[in-house]
C-alpha positions as CSV (number, residue, x, y, z in Angstrom):
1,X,79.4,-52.6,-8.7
2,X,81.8,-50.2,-7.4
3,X,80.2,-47.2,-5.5
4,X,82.0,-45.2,-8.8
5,X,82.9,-45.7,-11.8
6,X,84.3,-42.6,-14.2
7,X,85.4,-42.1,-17.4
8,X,87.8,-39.5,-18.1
9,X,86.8,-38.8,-21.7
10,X,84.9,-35.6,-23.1
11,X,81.8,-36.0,-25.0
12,X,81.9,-34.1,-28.0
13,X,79.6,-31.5,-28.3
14,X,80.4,-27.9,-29.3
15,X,81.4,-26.6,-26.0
16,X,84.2,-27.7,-24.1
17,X,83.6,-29.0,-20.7
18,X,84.7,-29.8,-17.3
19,X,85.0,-33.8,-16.1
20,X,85.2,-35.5,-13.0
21,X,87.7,-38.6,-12.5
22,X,88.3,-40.2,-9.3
23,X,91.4,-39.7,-9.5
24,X,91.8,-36.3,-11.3
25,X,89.3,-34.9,-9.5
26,X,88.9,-31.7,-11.4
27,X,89.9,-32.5,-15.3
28,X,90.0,-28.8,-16.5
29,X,89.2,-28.8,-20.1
30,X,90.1,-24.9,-21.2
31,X,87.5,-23.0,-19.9
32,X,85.7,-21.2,-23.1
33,X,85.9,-17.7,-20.8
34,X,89.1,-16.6,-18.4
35,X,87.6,-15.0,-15.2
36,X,87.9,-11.4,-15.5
37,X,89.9,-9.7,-12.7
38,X,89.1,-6.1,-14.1
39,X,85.2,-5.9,-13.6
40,X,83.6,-2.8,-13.4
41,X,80.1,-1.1,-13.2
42,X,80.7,-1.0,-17.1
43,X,80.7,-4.3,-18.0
44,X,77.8,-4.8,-15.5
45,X,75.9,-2.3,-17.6
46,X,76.9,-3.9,-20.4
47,X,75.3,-7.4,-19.3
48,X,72.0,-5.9,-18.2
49,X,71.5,-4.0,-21.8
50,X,72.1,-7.3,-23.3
51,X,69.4,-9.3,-21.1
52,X,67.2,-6.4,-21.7
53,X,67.6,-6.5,-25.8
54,X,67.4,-10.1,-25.4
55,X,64.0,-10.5,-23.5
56,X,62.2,-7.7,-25.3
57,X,63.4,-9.5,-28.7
58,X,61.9,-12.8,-27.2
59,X,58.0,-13.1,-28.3
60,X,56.9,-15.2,-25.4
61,X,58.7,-12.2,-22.4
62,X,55.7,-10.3,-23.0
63,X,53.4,-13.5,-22.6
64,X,55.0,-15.1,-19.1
65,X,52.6,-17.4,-17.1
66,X,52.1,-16.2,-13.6
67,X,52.8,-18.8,-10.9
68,X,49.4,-20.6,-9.2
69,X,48.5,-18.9,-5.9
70,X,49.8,-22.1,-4.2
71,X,53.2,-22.0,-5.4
72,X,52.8,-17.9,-5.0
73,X,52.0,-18.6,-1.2
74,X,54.6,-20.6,-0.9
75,X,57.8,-18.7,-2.4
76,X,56.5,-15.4,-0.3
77,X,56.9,-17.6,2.8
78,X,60.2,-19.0,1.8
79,X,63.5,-17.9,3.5
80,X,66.0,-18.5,0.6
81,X,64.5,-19.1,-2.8
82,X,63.9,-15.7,-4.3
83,X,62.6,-16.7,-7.6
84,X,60.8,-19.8,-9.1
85,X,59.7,-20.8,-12.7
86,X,57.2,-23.4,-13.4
87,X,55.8,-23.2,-16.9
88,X,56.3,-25.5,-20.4
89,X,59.4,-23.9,-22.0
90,X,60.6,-22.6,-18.9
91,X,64.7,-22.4,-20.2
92,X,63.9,-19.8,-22.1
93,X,63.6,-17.8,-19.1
94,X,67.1,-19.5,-17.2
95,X,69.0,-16.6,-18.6
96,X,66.8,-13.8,-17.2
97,X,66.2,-15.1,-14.1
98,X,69.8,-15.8,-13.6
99,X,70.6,-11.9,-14.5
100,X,67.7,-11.0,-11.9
101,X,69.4,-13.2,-8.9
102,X,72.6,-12.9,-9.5
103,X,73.3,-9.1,-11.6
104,X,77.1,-9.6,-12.9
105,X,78.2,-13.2,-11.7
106,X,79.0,-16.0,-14.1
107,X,77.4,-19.3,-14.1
108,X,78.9,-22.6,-14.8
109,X,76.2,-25.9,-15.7
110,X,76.7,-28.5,-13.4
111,X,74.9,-31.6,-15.1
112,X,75.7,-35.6,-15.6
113,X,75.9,-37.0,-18.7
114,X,72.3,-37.8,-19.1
115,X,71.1,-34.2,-17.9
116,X,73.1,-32.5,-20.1
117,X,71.1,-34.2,-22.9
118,X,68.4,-32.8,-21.6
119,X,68.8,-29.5,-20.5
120,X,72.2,-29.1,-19.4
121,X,73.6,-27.8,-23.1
122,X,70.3,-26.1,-23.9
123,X,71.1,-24.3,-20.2
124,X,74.2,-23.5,-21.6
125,X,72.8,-21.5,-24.3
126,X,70.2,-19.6,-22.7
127,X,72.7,-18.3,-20.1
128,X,75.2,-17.6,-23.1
129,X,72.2,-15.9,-25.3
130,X,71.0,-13.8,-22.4
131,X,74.7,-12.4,-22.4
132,X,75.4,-14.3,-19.0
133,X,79.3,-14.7,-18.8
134,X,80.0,-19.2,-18.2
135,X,82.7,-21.5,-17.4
136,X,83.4,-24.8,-19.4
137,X,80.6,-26.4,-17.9
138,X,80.8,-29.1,-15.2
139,X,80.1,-33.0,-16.0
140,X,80.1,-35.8,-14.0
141,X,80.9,-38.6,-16.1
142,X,79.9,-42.3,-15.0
143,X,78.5,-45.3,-15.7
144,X,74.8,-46.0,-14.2
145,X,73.2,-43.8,-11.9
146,X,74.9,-40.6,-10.4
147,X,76.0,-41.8,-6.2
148,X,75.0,-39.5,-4.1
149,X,78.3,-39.6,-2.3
150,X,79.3,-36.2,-0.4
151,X,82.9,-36.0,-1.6
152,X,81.6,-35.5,-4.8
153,X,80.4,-32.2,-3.8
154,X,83.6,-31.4,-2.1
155,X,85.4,-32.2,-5.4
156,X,83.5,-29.9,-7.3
157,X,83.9,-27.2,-4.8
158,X,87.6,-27.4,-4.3
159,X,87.6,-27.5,-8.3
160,X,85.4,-23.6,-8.0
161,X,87.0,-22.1,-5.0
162,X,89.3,-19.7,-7.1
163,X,86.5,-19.1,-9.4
164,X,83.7,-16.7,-9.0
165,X,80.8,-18.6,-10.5
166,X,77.4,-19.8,-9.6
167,X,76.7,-23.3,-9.5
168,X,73.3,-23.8,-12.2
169,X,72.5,-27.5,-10.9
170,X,70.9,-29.2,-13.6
171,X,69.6,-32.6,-12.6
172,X,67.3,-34.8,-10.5
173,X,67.5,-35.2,-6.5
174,X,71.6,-36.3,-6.4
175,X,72.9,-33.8,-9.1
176,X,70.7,-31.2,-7.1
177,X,72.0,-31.9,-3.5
178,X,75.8,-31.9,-5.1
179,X,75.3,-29.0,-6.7
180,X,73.4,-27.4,-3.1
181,X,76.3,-29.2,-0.9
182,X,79.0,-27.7,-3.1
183,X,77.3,-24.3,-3.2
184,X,76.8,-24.6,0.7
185,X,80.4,-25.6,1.0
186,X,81.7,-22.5,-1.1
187,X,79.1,-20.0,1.0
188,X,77.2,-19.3,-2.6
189,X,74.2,-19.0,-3.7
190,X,73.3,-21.6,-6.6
191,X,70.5,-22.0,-9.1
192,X,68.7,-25.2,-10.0
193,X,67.1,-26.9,-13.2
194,X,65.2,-29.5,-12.2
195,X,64.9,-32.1,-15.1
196,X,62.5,-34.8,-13.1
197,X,59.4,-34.5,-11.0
198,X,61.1,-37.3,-8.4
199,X,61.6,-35.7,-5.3
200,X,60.9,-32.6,-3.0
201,X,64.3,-32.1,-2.5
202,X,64.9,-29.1,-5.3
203,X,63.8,-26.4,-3.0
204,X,64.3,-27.9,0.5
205,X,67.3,-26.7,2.9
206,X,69.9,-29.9,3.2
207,X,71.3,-32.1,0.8
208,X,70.5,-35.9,1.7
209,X,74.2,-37.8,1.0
210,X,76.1,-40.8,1.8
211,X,79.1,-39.2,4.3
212,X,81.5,-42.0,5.6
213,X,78.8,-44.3,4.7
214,X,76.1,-43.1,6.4
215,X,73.1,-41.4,4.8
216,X,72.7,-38.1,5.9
217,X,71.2,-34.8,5.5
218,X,74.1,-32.2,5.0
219,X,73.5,-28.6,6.2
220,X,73.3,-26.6,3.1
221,X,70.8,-23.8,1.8
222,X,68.1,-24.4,-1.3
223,X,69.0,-22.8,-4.2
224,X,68.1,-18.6,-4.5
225,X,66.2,-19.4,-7.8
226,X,64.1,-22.7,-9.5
227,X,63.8,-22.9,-13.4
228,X,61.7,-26.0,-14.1
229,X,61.0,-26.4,-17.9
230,X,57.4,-28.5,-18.0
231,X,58.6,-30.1,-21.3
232,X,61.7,-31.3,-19.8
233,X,60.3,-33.0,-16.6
234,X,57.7,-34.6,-18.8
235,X,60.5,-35.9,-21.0
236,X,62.1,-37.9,-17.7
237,X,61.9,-42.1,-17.3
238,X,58.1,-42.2,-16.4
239,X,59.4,-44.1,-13.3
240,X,60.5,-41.1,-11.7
241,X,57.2,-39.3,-12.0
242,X,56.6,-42.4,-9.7
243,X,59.3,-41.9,-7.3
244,X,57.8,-38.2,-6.8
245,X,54.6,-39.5,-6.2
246,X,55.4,-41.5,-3.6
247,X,57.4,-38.7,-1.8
248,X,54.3,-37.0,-1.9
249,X,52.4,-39.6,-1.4
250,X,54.3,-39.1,2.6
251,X,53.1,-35.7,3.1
252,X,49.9,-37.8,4.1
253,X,51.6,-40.1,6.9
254,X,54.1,-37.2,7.7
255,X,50.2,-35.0,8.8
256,X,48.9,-37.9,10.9
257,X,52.4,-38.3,12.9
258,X,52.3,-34.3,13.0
259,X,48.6,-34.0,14.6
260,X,50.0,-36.9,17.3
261,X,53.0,-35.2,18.2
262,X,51.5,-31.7,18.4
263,X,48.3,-33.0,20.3
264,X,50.9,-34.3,22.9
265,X,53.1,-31.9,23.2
266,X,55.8,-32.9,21.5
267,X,56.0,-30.9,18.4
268,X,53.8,-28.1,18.0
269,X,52.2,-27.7,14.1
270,X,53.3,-25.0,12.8
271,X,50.3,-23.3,10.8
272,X,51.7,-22.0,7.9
273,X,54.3,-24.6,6.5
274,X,51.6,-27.4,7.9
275,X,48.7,-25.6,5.3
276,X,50.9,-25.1,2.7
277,X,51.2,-29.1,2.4
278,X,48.1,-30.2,3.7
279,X,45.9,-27.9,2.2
280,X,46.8,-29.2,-1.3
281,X,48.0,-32.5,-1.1
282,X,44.2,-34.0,-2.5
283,X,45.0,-32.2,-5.7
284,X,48.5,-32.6,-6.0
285,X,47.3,-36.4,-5.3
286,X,44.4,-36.5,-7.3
287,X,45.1,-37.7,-11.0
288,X,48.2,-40.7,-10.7
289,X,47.1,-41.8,-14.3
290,X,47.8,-38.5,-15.7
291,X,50.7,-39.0,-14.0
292,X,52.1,-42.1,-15.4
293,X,50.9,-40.5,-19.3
294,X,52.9,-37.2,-18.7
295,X,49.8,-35.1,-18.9
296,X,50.8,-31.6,-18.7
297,X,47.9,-30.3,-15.9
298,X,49.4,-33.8,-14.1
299,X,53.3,-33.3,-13.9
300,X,52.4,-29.7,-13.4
301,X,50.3,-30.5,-9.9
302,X,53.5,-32.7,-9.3
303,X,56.0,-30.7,-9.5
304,X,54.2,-28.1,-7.9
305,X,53.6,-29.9,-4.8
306,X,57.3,-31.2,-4.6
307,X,58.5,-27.6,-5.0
308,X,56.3,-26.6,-2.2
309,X,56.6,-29.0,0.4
310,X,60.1,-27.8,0.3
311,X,59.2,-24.2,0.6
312,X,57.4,-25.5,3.2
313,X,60.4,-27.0,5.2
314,X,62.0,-23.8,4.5
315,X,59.5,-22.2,6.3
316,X,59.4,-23.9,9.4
317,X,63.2,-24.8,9.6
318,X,63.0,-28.7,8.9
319,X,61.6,-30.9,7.6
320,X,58.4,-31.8,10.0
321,X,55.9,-30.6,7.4
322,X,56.8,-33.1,4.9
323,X,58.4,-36.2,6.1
324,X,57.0,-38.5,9.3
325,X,57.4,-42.2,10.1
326,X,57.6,-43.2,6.6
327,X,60.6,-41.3,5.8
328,X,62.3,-43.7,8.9
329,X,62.0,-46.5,7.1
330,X,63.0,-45.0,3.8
331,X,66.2,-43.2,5.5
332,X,67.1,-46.4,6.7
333,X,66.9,-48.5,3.7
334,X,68.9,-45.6,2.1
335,X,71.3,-46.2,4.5
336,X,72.2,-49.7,4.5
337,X,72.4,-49.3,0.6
338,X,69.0,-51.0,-0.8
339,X,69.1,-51.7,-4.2
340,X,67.0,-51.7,-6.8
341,X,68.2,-53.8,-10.1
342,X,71.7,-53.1,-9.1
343,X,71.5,-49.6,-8.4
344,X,70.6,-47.5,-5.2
345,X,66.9,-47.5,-4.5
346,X,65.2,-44.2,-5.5
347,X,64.5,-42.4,-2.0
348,X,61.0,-41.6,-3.6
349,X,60.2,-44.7,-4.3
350,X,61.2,-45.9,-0.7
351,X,59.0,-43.6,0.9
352,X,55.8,-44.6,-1.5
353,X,56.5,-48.2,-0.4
354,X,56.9,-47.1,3.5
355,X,53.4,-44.6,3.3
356,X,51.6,-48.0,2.3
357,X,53.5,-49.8,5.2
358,X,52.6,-47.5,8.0
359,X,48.8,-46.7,6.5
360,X,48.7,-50.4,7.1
361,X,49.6,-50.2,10.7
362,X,47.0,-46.4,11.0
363,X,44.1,-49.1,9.7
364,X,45.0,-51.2,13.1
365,X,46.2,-48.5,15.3
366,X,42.7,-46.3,14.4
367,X,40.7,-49.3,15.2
368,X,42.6,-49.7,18.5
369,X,40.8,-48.4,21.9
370,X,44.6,-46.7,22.6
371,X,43.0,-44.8,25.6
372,X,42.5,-48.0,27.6
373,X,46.2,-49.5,26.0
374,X,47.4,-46.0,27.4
375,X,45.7,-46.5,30.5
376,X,47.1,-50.2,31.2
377,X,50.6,-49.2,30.5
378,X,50.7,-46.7,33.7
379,X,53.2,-48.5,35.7
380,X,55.3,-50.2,33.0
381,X,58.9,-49.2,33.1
382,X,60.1,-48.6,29.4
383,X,64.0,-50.0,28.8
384,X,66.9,-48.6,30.6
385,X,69.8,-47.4,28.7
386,X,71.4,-50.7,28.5
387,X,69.0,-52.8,27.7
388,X,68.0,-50.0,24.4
389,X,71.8,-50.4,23.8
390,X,71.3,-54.1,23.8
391,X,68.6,-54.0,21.4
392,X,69.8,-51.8,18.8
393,X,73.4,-53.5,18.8
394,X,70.9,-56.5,17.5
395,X,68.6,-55.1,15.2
396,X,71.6,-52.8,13.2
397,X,74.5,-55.3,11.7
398,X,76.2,-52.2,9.9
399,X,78.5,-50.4,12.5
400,X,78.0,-46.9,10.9
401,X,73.8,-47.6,10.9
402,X,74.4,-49.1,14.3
403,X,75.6,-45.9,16.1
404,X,73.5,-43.6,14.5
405,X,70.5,-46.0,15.7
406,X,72.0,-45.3,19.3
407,X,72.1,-42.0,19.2
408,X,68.7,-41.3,18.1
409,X,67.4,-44.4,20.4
410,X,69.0,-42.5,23.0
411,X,67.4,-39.2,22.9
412,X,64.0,-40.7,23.3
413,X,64.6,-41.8,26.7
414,X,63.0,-40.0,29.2
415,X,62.2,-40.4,33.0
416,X,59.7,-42.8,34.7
417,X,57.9,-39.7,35.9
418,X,57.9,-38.1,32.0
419,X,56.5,-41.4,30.6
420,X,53.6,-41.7,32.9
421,X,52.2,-38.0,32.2
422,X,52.7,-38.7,28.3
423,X,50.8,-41.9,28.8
424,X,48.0,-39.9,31.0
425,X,47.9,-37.5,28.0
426,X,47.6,-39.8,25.6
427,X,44.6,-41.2,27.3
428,X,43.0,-37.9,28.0
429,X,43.6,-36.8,24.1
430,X,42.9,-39.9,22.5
431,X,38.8,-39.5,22.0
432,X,39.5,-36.1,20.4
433,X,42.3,-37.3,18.2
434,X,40.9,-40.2,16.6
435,X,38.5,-38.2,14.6
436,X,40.7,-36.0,13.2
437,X,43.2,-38.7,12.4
438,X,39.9,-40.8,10.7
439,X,39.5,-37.9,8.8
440,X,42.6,-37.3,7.3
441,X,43.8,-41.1,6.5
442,X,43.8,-43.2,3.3
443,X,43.2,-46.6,3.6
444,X,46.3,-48.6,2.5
445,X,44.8,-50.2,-0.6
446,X,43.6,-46.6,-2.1
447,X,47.3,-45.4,-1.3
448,X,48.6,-48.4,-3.2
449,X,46.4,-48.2,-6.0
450,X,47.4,-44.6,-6.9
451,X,51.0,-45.4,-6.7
452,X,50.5,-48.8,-9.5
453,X,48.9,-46.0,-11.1
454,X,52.2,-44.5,-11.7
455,X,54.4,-47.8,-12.1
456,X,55.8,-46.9,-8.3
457,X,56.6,-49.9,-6.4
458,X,53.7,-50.8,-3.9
459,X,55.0,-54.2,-2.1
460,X,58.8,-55.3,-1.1
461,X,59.3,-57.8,-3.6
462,X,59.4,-54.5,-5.9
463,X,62.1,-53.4,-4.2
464,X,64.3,-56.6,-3.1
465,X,62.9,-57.1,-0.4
466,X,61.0,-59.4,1.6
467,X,57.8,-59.7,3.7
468,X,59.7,-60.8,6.6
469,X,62.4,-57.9,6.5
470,X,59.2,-55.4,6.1
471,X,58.3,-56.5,9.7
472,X,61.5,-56.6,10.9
473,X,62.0,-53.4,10.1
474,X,59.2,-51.8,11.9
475,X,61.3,-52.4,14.8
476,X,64.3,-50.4,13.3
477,X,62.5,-47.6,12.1
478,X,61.6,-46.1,15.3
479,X,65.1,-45.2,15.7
480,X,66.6,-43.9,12.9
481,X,64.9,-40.7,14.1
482,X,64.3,-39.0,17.0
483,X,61.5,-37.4,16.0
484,X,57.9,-38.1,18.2
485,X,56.0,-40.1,15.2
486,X,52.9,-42.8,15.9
487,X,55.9,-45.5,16.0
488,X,56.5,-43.8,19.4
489,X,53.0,-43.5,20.5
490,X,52.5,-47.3,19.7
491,X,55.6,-47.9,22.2
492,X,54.3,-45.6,25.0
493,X,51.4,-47.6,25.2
494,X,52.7,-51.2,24.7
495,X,50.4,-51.4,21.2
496,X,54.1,-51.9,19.0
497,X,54.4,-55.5,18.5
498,X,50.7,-56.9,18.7
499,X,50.0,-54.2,15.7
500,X,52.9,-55.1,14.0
501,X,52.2,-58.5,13.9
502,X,48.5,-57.9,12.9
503,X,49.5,-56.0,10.0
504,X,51.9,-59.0,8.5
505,X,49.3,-62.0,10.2
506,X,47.3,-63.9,7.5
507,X,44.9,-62.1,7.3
508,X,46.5,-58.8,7.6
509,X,47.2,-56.3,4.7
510,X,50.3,-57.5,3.8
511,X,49.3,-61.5,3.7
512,X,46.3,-60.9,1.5
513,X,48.1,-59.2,-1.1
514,X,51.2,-61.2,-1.7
């Protein structure tokens, strides 16, 4: 299939709408409101009395939920995001919350065709109710799943540039970081509707995109507010309650790397943003059956916990606190285009599959005396830059995946002398660290059985691929980022390929449960 495939044609509905083609790539179909060049603190006035009248003529205003101290904690420690809404019938409050962020600006609906089903028209009328001015809203039209290809996002800002509007992304993770990218693009704030509990990405800085062919995570901020309508997100494909799982389901590798690389010395935790994630990841974790039935306390704890690891990354200025090791493999995967039934992979459900893979390897690495494996690789010159350059034009066939490889491979190279105090530290550290890494890890089989739980994918042949591949790619992961991750510990002390090949010999994890 073509990376896109649009149809010019506007589905009738009673508003009249905005298209994207290829080709044409802003369609304008009349917009239902000309932007008004003679604003004044009148018309401002005007709006607010409106929003007022319409909130105290609303029976549930007087009756709004409060947000759980968790997600409290987390939007007071947030940068960007100013105001979030978590609650079954959340829309209602879109037009409110709109008029609080953003006092006199017009909104236009960003949605696909499938999201504006689901909340993208009822969005529309909210903003429209609560006396919010709109433009014809904005709908990407296409056949399959929405790519998540950056000149999308481009398109749709060159379409807005001469129109002063915020960008109300409704959607799932791609419609989000096209809407974020675009805002980012533009310099404006944006709003988002999530409609799907599938990633963390909704209130995270970056939008993850395809850019020349290469996956990558676009500098962008999150969005200034978060309306997320329980009723909505419980509607979605029960697979992508799934795909969120497993993203959370990472937080839990992304902790162990985090306590390596901060007992070393190579990336200090960061308190807050690290508490914020760990502190509630058990619960957020806790009920995958609920999960798979749409139970409201269940998609609630989900979508609570994607929303927050985001905050969290907001927090702490990227994204350490929730993505490790496992997020390598599923960036790369993402990369080379995986798919999935002939569409691209869900980056959730990659990084589900990946948190199984590298508890796997924990089991061996936890069982390993890696203070004596430290110890014995004192002396051992790691690659020089040619021979890394040699191995990573071997293990990457795609140019673009290639290059990147190289020059994240590149900035882990230290010098001889560099190497052998990290070894001596890891030595000296290691009977301290164990325990708290014992404590903290979930065997492999207890991580995969939450995940069937949910109908996410917990072994390759789920997602097209193979056993063999899954090993091979344990020797790509490590450089897709630079990031210090227990893939780099297990090469500072020669551990990498003998626990590898443990974890895929027959009587390994992977073996036993094909």
């Amino acid at each position: 299939m073509s990376i896109l495939k649009y149809k010019c044609m506007c589905v009738q509905n009673s508003k009249r709408r905005r298209v994207l083609s290829p080709d044409k790539p802003s369609v304008c179909l009349r917009r239902r409101h000309e932007l008004r060049s003679d604003f004044t603190l009148s018309h401002a006035l005007e709006t607010f009395v409106t929003v007022v009248i319409h909130l105290l003529m609303n029976e549930d205003f007087c009756h709004m939920p409060t947000l759980s101290p968790a997600l409290k904690s987390a939007l007071s420690g947030a940068k960007f995001t100013k105001a979030v809404v978590v609650e079954s019938g959340g829309l209602a409050r879109l037009g409110a919350t709109f008029a609080e962020c953003f006092p006199g600006r017009r909104a236009i609906v960003v949605a696909d065709l499938n999201t504006w089903k689901a909340a993208g028209e009822r969005a529309l009328q909210e903003l429209n109710t609560a006396g919010i001015e709109t433009e014809a809203p904005y709908i990407f039209e296409t056949e399959g799943k929405l790519p998540a290809n950056a000149d999308l996002a481009r398109q749709l800002a060159d379409s807005l540039r001469d129109k002063d509007c915020i960008i109300v992304a409704v959607g799932s993770g791609v419609l989000n970081d096209l809407g974020k990218y675009a805002s980012g693009i533009l310099g404006r704030p944006y709003l988002c509707v999530p409609t799907a509990a599938s990633m963390d990405g909704y209130s995270a800085s970056g939008a993850s995109l395809l850019d020349g062919g290469f996956k990558r995570t676009l500098s962008c901020p999150p969005p200034e507010a978060i309306v997320a309508d329980l009723d909505v997100i419980a509607a979605a494909p029960a697979k992508m309650a799934g795909w969120g799982y497993g993203d959370l389901a990472g937080k839990l590798v992304a902790a162990l790397d985090w306590h390596i690389a901060d007992t070393l010395g190579e990336d200090a935790i960061n308190p807050v943003p690290f508490a914020l994630v760990q502190d509630n990841l058990a619960q957020w974790l806790s009920n995958p059956e609920g999960v798979a039935r749409g139970e409201a306390d269940a998609i609630h704890d989900l979508i609570s916990g994607l929303l927050i690891s985001g905050f969290a990354i907001q927090a702490h200025g990227d994204s350490r606190p929730a993505s490790g090791s496992e997020h390598q493999f599923a960036h790369l995967w993402e990369m080379e285009g995986l798919k999935v039934d002939g569409y691209p992979a869900s980056h959730g459900a990659c990084v589900g599959l990946a948190s199984v893979a590298m508890l796997a390897l924990y089991e061996h690495l936890l069982a390993e005396d890696v203070t004596e494996a430290a110890r014995a690789a004192l002396g051992k010159a790691q690659p020089g830059e040619q021979a890394l350059r040699d191995r990573i034009d071997g293990l990457f066939p795609l140019p673009h995946v290639r290059e990147a490889a190289w020059l994240e491979g590149q900035a882990k190279l230290i010098e001889p002398e560099a190497q052998e105090a990290r070894r001596e530290k890891i030595a000296a550290a290691w009977p301290d660290l164990l325990p708290e890494l014992r404590a903290k890890f979930i065997p492999p089989g207890e991580m995969a059985a939450k995940l069937r739980a949910t109908g996410a994918p917990v072994h390759p042949e789920q997602m097209n691929m193979s056993l063999e591949s899954l090993e091979k790619d344990f020797h790509r992961a490590q450089f897709v980022r630079r990031r210090y991750t227990s893939l780099d510990l297990l090469r500072d002390t020669g551990l990498y390929d003998r626990l590898v090949a443990a974890s895929f010999a027959p009587s390994g994890y992977w073996r036993t449960r094909s």
